[in-house]
MARBA-87044 format. One record per residue (C-alpha): z, y, x. Coordinates in pm, 1 decimal. Layout:
BEGIN
        pz        py        px
         Z         Y         X
...
END
This chain:
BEGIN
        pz        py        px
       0.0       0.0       0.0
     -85.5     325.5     168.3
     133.6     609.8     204.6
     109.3     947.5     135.3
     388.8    1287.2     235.9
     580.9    1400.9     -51.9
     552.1    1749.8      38.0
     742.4    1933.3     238.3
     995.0    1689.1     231.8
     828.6    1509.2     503.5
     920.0    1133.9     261.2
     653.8     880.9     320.1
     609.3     789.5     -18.1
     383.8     470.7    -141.6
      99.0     584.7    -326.5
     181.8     425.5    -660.3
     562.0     410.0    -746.1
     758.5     262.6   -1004.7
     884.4     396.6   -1335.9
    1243.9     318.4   -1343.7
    1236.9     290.0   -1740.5
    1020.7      24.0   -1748.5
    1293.2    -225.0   -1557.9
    1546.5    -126.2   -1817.4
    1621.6    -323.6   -2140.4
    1446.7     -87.2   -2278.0
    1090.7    -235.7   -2100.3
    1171.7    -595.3   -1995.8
    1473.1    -824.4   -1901.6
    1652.9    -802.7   -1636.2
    1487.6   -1132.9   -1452.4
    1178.7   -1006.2   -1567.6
    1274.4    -622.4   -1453.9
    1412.7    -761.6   -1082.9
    1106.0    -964.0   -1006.4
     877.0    -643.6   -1096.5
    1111.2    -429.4    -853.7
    1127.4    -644.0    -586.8
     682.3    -781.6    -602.3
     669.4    -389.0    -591.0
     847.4    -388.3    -263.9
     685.3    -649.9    -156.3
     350.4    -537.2    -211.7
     409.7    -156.8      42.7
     541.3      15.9    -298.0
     884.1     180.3    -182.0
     897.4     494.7    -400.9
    1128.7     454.0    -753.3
    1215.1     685.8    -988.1
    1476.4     679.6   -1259.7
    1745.8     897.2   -1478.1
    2051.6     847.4   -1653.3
    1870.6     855.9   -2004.3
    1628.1     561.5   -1936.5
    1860.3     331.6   -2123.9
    2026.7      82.2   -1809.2
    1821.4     150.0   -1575.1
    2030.9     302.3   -1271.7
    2257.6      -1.4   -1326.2
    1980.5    -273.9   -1340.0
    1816.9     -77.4   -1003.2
    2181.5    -102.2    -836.2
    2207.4    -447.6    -875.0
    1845.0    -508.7    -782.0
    1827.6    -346.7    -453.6
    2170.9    -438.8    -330.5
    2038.8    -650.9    -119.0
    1679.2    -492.4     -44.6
    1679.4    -444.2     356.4
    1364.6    -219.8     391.0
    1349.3     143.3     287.2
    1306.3     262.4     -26.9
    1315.2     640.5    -160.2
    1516.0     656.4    -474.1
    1496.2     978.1    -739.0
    1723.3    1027.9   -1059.9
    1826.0    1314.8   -1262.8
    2057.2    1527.9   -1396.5
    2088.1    1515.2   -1783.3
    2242.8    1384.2   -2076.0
    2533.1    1197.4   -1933.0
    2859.1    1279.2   -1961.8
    2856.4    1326.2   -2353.8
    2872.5    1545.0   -2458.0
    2625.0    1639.7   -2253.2
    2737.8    2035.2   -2114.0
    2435.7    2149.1   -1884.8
    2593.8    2428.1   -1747.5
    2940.5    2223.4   -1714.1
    2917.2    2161.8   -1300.4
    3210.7    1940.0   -1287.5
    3068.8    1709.1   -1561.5
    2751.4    1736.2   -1387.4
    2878.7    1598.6   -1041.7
    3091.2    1322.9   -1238.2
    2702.8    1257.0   -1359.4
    2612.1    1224.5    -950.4
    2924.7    1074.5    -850.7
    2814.3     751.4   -1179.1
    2444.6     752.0   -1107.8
    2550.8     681.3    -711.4
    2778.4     415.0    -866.0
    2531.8     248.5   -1054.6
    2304.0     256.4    -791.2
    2546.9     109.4    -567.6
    2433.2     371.7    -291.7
    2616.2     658.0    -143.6
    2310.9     918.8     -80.3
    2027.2     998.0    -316.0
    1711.9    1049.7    -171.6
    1575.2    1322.4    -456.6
    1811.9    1472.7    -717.0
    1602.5    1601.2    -996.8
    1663.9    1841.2   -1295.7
    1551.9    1688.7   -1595.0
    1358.8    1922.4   -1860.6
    1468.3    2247.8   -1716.8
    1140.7    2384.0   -1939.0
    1278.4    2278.4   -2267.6
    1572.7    2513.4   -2333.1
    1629.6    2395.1   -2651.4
    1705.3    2037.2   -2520.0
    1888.8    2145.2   -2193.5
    1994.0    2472.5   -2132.7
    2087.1    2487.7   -1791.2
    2033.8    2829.3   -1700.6
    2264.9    3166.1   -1668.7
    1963.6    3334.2   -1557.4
    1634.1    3186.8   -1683.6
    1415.9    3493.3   -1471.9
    1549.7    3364.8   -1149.7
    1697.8    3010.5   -1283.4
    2023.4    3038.1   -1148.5
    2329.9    2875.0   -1306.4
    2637.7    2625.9   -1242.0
    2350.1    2303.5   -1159.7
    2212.1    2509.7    -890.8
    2550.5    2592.7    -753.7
    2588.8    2171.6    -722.5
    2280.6    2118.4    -602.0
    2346.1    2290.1    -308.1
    2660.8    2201.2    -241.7
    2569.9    1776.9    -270.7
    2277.0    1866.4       3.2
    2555.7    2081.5     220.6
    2742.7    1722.1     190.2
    2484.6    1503.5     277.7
    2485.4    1351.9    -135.9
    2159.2    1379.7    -167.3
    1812.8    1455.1      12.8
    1581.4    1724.5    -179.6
    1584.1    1882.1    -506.6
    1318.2    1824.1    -792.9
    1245.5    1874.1   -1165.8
    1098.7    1625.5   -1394.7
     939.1    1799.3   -1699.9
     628.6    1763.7   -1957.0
     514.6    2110.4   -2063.6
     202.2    2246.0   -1887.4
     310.2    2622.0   -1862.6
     711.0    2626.2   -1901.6
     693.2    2392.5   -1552.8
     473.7    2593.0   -1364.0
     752.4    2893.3   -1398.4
    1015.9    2668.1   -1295.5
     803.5    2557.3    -971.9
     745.6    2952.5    -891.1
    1091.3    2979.9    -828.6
    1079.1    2827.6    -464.3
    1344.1    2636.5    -528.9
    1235.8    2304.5    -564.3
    1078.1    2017.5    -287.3
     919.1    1761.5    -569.2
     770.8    1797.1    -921.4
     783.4    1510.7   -1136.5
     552.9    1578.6   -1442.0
     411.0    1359.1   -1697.4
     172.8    1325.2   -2000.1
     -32.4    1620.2   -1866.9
    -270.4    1474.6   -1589.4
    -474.7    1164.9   -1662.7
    -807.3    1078.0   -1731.9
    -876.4    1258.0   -2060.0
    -546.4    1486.6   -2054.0
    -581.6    1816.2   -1774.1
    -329.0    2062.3   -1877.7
    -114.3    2042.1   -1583.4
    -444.5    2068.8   -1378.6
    -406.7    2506.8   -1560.8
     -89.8    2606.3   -1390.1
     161.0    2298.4   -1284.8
     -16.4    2167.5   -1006.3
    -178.3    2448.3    -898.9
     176.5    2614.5    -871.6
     333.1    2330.5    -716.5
      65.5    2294.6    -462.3
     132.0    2708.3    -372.9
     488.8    2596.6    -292.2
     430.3    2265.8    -106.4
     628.5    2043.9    -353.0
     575.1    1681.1    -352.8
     385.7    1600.6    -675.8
     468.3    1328.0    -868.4
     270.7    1229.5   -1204.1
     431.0     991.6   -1446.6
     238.7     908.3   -1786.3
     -91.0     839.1   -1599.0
    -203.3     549.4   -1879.3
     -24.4     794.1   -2091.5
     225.8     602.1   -2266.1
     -19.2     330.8   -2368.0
    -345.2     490.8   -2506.4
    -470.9     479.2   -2157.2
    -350.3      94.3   -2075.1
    -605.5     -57.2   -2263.4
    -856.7     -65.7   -2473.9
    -818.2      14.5   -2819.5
   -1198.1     -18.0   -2982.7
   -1160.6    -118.4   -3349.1
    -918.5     192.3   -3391.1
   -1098.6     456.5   -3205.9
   -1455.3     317.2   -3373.4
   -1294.3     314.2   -3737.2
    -937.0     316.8   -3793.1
    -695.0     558.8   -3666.6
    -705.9     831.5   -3909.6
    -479.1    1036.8   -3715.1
    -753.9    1033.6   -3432.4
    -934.8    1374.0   -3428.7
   -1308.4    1403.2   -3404.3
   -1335.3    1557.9   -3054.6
   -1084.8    1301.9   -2945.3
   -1278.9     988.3   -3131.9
   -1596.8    1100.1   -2902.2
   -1448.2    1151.7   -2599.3
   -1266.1     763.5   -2637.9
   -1621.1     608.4   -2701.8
   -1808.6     818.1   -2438.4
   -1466.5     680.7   -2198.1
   -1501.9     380.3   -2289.6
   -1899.4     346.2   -2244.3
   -1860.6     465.2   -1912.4
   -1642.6     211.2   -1846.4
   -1877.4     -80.5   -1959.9
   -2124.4     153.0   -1702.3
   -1858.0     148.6   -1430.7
   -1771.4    -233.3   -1474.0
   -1390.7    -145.9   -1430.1
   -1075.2    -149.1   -1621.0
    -928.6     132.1   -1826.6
    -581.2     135.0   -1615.2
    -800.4      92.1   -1267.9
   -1006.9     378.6   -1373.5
    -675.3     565.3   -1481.8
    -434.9     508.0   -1206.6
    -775.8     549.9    -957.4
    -850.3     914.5   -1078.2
    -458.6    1049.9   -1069.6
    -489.2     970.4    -689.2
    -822.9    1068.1    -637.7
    -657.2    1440.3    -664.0
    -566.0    1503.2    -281.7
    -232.1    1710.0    -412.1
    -111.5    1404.2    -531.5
     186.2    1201.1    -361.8
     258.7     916.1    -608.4
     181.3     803.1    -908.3
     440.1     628.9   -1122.5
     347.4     276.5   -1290.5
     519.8     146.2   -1571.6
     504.0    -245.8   -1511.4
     714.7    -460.1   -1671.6
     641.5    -761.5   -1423.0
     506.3    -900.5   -1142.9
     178.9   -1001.6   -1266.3
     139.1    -582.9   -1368.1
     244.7    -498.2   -1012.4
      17.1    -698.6    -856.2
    -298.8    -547.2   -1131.0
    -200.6    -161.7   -1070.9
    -163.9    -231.8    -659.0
    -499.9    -415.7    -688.4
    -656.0    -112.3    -862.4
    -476.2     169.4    -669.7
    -597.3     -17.1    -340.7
    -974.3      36.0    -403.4
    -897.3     391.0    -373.8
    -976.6     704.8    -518.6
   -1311.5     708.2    -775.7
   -1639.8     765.3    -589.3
   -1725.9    1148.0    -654.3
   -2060.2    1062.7    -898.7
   -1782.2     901.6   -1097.2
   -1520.4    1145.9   -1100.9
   -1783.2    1417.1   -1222.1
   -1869.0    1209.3   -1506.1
   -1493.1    1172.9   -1554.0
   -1443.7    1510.7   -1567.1
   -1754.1    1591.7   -1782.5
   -1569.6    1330.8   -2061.4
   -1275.2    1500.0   -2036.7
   -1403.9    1835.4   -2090.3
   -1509.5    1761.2   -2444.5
   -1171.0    1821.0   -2566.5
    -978.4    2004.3   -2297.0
    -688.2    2147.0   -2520.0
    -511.8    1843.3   -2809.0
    -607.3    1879.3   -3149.5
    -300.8    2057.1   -3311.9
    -243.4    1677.5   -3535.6
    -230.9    1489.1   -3236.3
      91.0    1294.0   -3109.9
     186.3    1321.9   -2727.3
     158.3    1031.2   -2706.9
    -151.5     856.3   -2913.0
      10.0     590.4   -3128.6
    -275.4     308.4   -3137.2
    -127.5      10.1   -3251.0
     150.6     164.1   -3419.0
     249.1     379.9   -3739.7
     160.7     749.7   -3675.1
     516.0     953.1   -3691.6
     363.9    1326.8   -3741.6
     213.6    1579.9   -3511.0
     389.0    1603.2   -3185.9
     645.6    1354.7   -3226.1
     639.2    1003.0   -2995.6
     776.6     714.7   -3135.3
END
């Protein structure tokens, strides 16, 4: 598995990493979960990222790597745990640290992020939201100053609220998902642009974006899915005639064009088990889509470059449609 620099963190991180969520009971069984960790790690893969809200996952990560020898670079978050959850509450938020490096059964964390610190309305960390200052940044520094953890991050979804975040300085990785795959660019506007100004590691999660991109869904998208908007029904048969073309897979193609962006560090895979590892390595090794490709890629995806205001953020094929903006 190559490698590529997180930034200006100077981390050697493998070019597809894992999505900690996905090895909680929330995406597999523990068995199940360990043996995709540890095929990952076997395979060159040594970059995994998790939270305290992805259901058991620190815990299920802490006893899988207890006894993993090699290196591995390890990111959680901040947010949502202790409930009730106070962001601005510093001394809940380093009893947060003090349980994720528990559960992890490690006593330094390589990248510390701040989860959502666009979405005021979910966590409202800041004292100052023009220069982002409150009590989290006041920890952060201190747990560097002690060695706790590494570098700093934020994880976040929306395509303009992260790019202010990012112009802060203040930050070594971005984490940001459902914005940048094959057929969704909005993070391409102002996030990664930004990020790439400040020389933050980029990480993209979401790259088969939650599903819609992980295979193939052709009896919806030709004449079911009533949710599905015109624009959006075209650009899914042009995507998926150009991979009949192409002779590849819809997740090859997917993970394949994430990393064909240069500014790129790692991109996060959300395998379940071993035999998934093995696919998504497979793909990621043939390397980044040959240029005549990526231009038709691009063409496809500029057919519908903003979502149709009834469309989910995440596309619910093979599953009951919840309402406009809502994931389920």
């Amino acid at each position: 598995m190559k490698q590529r620099t997180l930034g200006k963190t100077g981390l050697a991180v493998s070019e597809l990493g894992l999505g900690g969520l996905f090895v909680s009971r929330f995406g597999a069984e523990f068995d199940q979960g360990k043996a995709a960790v540890l095929r990952a790690l076997e395979l060159g893969g040594n970059y995994i990222d998790t939270a305290p809200g992805y259901a058991d996952s620190e815990e299920v990560l802490g006893r899988v790597l207890g006894d993993v020898t090699g290196p591995v670079v390890l990111s959680t978050k901040l947010g949502g745990r202790p409930q009730p959850f106070l962001p601005r509450d510093k001394d809940g938020l380093r009893r947060s640290v003090e349980e994720s490096l528990r559960l992890l059964r490690r006593d330094r964390i390589d990248i510390l992020m701040i989860h959502e610190p666009d979405r005021p309305a979910q966590y409202d960390w800041w004292t100052d939201s023009e220069r982002f200052n409150g009590p989290v940044m006041e920890l952060l520094d201190e747990l560097k100053q002690e060695g706790v953890i590494g570098f700093t991050g934020i994880g976040g979804t929306t395509a303009y609220g992260m790019a202010r975040v990012i112009r802060s300085g203040r930050f070594d990785v971005v984490l940001t998902a459902f914005n940048y795959s094959l057929l969704w660019r909005e993070a391409e506007i102002e996030v990664l642009p930004a990020a790439r100004e400040q020389g933050m590691g980029i990480v993209i999660g979401s790259p088969l974006q939650q599903g819609a991109l992980a295979r193939r869904y052709d009896d919806e998208v030709n004449g079911g899915a009533p949710w599905l908007s015109a624009p959006r029904r075209s650009q899914f048969k042009a995507l998926y005639a150009l991979l009949d073309e192409a002779g590849m897979s819809l997740p090859e193609m997917g993970l394949r064009f994430v990393l064909s962006n240069p500014d790129v560090s790692s991109v996060l895979m959300g395998a379940r088990s071993p035999e998934e590892v093995e696919q998504n390595m497979a793909a990621v090794e043939k390397g980044p889509l040959p240029p005549d490709l990526l231009t038709r890629v691009d063409e496809i995806a500029a057919r519908v470059p903003f979502r149709p205001f009834d469309e989910p953020a995440g596309l619910p094929f093979g599953r009951a449609y919840a309402g406009p903006g809502m994931m389920r």
